[in-house]
C-alpha positions, 0 to 999 in steps of 0.5 A: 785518104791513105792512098792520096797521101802514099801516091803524093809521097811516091810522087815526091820521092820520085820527083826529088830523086830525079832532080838529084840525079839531074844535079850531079850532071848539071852542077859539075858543069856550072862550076866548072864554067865559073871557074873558068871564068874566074882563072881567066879574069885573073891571068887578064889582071895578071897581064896588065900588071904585068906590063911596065909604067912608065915613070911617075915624074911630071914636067912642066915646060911652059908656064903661061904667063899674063892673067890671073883667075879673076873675076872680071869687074862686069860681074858685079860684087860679092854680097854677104848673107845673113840667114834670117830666122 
């Protein structure tokens, strides 16, 4: 039974051991990839800022006349409701 419980124990201090060793090589990368990432999604917004608009203004040069938004006389009339309760 002692045996069982120091062989698990040396197993799992060998396990996390190498799973720490294993995380100083891969983290590092991972978080360097994401900064990357990060620095080059902020000099694309940085660019299109960057970049001059145009003027606000709005001009309107024909004003069509003639009909208005009516509602044609064949679609019937409007009913008022009551809600029953």
């Amino acid at each position: 039974m002692l045996f069982r419980l120091l062989d698990f124990l040396l197993i799992a201090i060998v396990v996390l051991y190498v799973i720490k060793m294993i995380a100083r090589f891969i983290l590092p990368m991972l978080f360097q990839s994401v900064i990357s990432k990060a620095q080059q999604q902020q000099n694309h917004r940085q660019n299109y800022q960057d970049i001059p608009k145009p003027d606000a203004k709005v001009t309107v040069d024909y004003i069509p006349g003639g009909q208005k938004n009516k509602v044609p006389d064949t679609e019937g009339e409007f009913i008022d409701y009551e809600e029953i309760k």
